[in-house]
N, C-alpha and C positions, 0 to 999 in steps of 0.2 A: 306307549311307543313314542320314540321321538326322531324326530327327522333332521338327519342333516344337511344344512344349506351349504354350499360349496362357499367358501369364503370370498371370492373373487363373485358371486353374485350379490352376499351377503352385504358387503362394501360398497357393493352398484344403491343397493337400496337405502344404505345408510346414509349414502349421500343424497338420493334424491330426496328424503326427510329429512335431511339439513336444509337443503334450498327450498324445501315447502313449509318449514318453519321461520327461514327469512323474508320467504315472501309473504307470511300472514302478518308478521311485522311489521314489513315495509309498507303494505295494503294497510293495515290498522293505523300506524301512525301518518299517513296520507290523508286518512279520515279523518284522524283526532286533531291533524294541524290546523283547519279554516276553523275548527270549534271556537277559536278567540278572534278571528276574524266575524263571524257571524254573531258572537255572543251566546253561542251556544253552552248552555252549563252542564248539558246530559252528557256532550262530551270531553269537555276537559278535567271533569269532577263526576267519575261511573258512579263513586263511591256516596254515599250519601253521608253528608259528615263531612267525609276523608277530604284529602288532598285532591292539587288537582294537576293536570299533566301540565307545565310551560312550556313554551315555543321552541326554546332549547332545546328541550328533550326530546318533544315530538321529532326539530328534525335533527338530531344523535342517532333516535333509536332510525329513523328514513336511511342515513349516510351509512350507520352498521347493519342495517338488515341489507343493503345493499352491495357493502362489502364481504357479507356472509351468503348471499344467493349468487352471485359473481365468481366465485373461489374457483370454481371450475374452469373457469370460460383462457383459455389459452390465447396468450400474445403478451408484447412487452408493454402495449398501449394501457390494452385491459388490468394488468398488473402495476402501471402508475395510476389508471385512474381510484385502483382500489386503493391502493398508500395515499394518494392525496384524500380521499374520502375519511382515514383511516387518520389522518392527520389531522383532518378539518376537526373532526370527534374528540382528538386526545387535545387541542390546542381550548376547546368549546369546555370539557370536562376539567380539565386545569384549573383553567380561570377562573369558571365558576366556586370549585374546592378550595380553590387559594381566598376568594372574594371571601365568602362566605366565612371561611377560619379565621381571616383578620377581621374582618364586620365591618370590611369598610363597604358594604351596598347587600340588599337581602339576598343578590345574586346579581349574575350575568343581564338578565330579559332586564332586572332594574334602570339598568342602562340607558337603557334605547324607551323604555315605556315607561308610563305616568300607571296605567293597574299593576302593576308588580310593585311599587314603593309601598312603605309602611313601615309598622313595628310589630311586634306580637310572633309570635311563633308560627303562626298562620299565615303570614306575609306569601303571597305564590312566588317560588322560587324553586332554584333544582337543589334537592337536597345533595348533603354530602354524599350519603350514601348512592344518590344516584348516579353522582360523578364518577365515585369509584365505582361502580357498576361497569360504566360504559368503556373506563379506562381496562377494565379486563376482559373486556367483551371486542374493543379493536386490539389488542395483544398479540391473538394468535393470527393478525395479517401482516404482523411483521417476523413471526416468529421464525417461519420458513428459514431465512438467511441464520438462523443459531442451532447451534446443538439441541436436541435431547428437545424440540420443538412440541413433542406430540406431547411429554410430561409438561413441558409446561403449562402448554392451553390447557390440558385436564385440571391444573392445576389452577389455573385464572376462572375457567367454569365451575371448578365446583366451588370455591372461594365466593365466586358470584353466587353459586343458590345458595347459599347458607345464608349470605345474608338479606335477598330474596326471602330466604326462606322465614326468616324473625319478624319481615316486614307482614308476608301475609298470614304468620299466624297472630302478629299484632288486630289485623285486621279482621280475621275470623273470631277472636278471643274476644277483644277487647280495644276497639281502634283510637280510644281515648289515651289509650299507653303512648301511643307515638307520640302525642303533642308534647310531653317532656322531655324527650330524649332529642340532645340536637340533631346527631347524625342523620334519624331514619325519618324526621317530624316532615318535610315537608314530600317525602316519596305517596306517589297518588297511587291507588288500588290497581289500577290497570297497567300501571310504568312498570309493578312488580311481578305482574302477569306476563307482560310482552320481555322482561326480560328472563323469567323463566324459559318464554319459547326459544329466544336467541340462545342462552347457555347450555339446553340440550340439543341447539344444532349446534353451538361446537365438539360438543363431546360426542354425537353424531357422526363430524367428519371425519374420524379415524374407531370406529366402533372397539379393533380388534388390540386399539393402544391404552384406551380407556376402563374404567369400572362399570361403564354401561351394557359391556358385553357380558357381562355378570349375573344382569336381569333380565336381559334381552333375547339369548340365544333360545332354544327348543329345546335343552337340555335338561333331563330330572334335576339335576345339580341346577338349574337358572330359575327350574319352578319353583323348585323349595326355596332359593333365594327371594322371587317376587314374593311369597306368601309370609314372608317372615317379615321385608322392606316392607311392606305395605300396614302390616301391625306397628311395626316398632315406628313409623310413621304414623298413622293417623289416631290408636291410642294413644299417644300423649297428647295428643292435639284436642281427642274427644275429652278427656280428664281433665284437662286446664279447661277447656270450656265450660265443663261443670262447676268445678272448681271456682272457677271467678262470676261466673253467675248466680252461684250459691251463696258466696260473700256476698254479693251486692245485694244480695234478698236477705241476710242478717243470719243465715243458718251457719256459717264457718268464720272464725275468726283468721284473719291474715293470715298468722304465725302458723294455726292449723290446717291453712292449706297449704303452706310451703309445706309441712311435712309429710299431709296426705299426696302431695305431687310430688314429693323426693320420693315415698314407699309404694307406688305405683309404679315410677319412672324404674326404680330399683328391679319392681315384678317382673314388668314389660321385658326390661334388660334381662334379667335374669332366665325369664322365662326363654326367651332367642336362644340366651347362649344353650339351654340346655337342650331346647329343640333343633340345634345345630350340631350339639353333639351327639345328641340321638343318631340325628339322619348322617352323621358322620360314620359313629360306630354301625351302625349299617352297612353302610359305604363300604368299611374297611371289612366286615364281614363277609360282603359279597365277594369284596377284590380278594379276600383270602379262601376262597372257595373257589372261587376262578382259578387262580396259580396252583391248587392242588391237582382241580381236574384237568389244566395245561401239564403240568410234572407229570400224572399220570397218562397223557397222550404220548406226552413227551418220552418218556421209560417205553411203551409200548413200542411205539416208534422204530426206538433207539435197537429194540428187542427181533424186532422184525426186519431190521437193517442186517443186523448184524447175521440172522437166519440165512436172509438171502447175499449177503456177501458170502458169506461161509459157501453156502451152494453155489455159487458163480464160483468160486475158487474150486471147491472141487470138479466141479463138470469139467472146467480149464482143465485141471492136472491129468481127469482122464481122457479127455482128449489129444492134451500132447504126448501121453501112455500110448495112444492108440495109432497116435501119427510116427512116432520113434520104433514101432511094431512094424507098421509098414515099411519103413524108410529101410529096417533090416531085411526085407524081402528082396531088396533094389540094390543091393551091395556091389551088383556088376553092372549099375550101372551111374554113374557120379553123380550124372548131370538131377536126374529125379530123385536121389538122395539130398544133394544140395536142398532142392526144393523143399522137400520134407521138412529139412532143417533148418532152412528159411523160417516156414508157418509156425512152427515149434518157436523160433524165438520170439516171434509177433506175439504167440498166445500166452509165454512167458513173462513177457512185459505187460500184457491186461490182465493176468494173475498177480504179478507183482502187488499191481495196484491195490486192489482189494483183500492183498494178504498186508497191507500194509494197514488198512484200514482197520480190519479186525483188532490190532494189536492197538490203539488209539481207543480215546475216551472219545473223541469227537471223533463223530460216523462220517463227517460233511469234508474235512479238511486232512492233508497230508505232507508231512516234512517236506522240504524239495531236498534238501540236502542227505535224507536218509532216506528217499525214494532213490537218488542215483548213486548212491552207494552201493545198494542192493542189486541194483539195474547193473553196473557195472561189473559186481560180482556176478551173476547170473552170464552176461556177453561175457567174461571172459573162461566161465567154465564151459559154455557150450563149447568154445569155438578151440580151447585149449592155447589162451594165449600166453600160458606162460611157459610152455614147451615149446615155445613158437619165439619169443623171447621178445614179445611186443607188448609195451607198455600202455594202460591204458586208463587215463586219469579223468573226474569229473570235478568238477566244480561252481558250485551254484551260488545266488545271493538266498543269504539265511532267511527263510520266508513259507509260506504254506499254501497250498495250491490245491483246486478243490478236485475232483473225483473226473471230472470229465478233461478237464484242463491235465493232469495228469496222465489219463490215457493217452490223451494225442503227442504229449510232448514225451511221452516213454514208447508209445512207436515208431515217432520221428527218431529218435536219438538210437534206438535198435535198429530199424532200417539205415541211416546213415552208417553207421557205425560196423555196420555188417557190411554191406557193400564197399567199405572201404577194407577191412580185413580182408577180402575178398581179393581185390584188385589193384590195392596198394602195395601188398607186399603178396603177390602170387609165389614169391618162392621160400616161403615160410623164411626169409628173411626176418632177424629183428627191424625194431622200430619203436615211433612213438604217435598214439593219438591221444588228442585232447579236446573234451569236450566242454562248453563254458555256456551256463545262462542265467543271465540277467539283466538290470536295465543298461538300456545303448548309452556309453560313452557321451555326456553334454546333450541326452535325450530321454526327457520323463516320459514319453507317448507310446515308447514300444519294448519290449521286451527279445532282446537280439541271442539266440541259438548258433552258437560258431560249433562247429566241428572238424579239426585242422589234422593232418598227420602228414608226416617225412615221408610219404612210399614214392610209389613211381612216377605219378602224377599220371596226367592224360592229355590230350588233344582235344579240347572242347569241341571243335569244327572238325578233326575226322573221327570224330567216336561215332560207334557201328551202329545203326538202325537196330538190331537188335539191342544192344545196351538200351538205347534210350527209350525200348519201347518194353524192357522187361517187367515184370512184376513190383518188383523192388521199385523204382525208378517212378513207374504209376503210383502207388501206393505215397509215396514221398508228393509228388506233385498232390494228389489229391487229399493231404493232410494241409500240405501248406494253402490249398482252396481252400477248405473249411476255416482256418485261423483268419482267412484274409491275409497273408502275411506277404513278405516280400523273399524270392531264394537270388542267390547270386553262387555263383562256382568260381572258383580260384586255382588255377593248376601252375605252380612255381615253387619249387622245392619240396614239391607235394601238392597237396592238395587242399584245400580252404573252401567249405559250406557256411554260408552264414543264413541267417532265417531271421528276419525283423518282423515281430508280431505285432500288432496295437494293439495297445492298453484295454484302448475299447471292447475288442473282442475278447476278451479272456475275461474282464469282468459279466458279459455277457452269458458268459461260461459258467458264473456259478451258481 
């Protein structure tokens, strides 16, 4: 079972393990700096043998654990103190690397001190290697002001542990290796340790930009990855240890253990990649047994939708059966036939919808431009607008709109549209209405419903208490609440509805 942490916690803690590994740093190399002051050798030499830490470095690694536990702390001041900290370190690790590559002094501390001079490869001095260390260790405090910052510090840290990493398996193997190799000869056991803590607190402070999140999350995938890192890590490490212990004891010739360490190294590798494609083809076997029994929800779904649209379409059609029955009982009398014919077009338009549906592969979404087509065909056979010689045109932007967002705006557009045939042209006069929806004119935010026609117009201010308080009129106000929308009426050479919805809402809607 594995648990997910919420990224935004996940990032809280990654950082507070960054500034807890620059404070063990900053704390350790605060110890190890009076070590030459007191003449302490436990501490500027852990290693026995090995190298030993210089004054330089103790206070590098002081000024970068410092600009690495600070990274948080907000202000402009705190922000120059770390670049000057962050300078002091690259101007310190320069010199030194530059010193050292021309041989004009064993180093920087040579300078200033009488125990740092000598010859010999053992001379106390900051090696190269340590230089470059530190020089990619302050990197990511300037990196913020560059592009593409977070690859790079991953890239300055893991650059760092590699070769970290050579120095302490010199030391765990075989720590006599270093003394001939210029670069890494004078790097002391502990300098390599304290900068391992610092380069996993940079790759720390962005967890979710780095390779660390790889081995670090809770995820089956991050397990399998620790158990494989941690092999293909410490088996070579344990093999070269045999290995060159074994030479020195007389059982293996050199050459035969270069080879027995290349057919190991080869195993090890070998054997990852195929335990990664194991747990891979797994992987892909589960994810393809997942997507079958998603498809087959999916089909079911799909099967059942379409059942109960089917029956919501029919119950509609017998109800507007049942309502067109009555309506013929009431033939003497208008007014409650109107009415009839009113609900009949309402329930026309919420069958619409779902007869449109049916006919669609997707059960979720519906033409807008072949829903008011249909819509329009339907208002003009009820009401007989072409014996009536009133034109009646829609047009939408080309788009698709989902099942509930459809019903309300094929209500709206029925009730408008009916109330206007109604009382625009009461004397079966010709004419024209036009109904239009899409985005507002120089406005992405709302979706504007006009519906405009030539008839009589009206008097906004003496329209009748009755009109504004009929059925129709309710129904229209209590669509355009539900949408949140905005209505505005227009009476000048007719008549002008406009309906301004927000974006907001309609996506809300699906």
């Amino acid at each position: 079972m594995s648990i997910a942490v919420p990224i935004g916690n996940r990032q809280r803690v990654a950082q507070s393990e960054q500034i807890l590994f620059g404070l063990v740093v900053l704390i350790a190399a605060l110890v190890l700096l009076p070590g030459w002051l007191f003449g302490s050798k436990w501490l500027t030499q852990v290693y026995p043998g090995g190298a030993v830490m210089v004054p330089s470095t103790a206070l590098c690694f002081i000024l970068a654990a410092a600009t690495q536990a600070l990274r948080d702390v907000s202000g402009s001041r705190m922000e120059n103190i770390r670049r000057l900290f962050a300078a002091i370190v690259a101007v310190i690790s320069f010199a030194d690397l530059a010193i050292a590559v021309i041989g004009a002094a064993p180093g920087v501390d040579a300078l200033y001190a009488e125990q740092f001079t000598g010859t010999g490869s053992r001379t106390p001095s900051m090696s190269p290697a340590t230089a470059i260390c530190f020089l990619l260790a302050i990197a990511p405090a300037i990196l913020p002001t560059i592009g593409r910052a977070h690859t790079a510090a991953e890239a300055s840290a893991t650059g760092g542990i590699l070769i970290v990493g050579v120095t302490l398996t010199c030391y765990v193997i075989k720590p006599a290796a270093l003394e001939g190799v210029f670069v890494f000869a004078a790097m002391a056991f502990h300098t390599a340790v304290l900068f391992l803590l610092l380069f996993t607190g940079i790759l720390l402070r962005s967890p979710e930009s780095t390779w660390i999140h790889l081995i670090a999350d809770k995820t089956p995938q991050a397990t399998r990855t620790r158990r494989l890192f941690f092999i293909v890590i410490l088996a070579p490490l344990l093999i070269g240890f045999v290995a060159v212990k074994s030479t020195d004891a007389g059982w293996f010739e050199p050459d035969f253990r270069a080879a027995f360490f290349s057919v190991m190294l080869m195993a090890i590798g070998g054997g990852a990649v195929l335990a990664n494609a194991r747990a891979q083809e797994m992987s892909e076997a589960r994810l393809r047994q997942t997507i079958a029994e998603l498809e087959t929800v999916s089909a079911d779904r799909a099967t059942l939708l379409r059942e109960v649209y089917h029956r919501v379409k029919n119950n509609l059609q017998q109800i507007d059966a049942l309502l067109w029955t009555e309506a013929r009982k009431h033939r003497g009398s208008p007014a409650v036939q109107i009415s009839f014919e009113a609900m009949s077009g309402r329930i026309q338009a919420v069958g619409l919808v779902h007869r449109l549906l049916l006919q669609r592969a997707n059960l979720s979404n519906i033409h807008l431009g072949e829903f008011l087509m249909d819509l329009s065909a339907n208002i003009n056979e009820a009401n007989g607008l072409s014996s009536r010689s009133i034109s009646l045109t829609m047009t939408a932007a080309d788009e698709e709109i989902t099942l509930s967002t459809a019903t309300t705006i094929g209500l709206l557009i029925n009730e408008i549209v009916t109330n206007s045939i109604r009382h625009a042209f009461p004397r079966a006069t010709g004419g024209n209405i036009a109904v239009t929806y899409g985005p507002g004119s120089g406005d992405s935010l709302h979706r504007v419903l006009v519906v405009k026609d030539d008839g009589a117009g009206f008097d906004l201010a003496g329209e009748s208490d009755r009109r504004r308080r009929g059925t129709g009129t309710f129904l229209i106000r209590s669509l355009v609440g539900q949408l949140g929308a905005e209505i505005t009426m227009e009476s000048h050479h007719g008549t002008t509805v406009t309906i301004r919805i927000p974006q907001s809402v309609l996506k809300e809607m699906r």
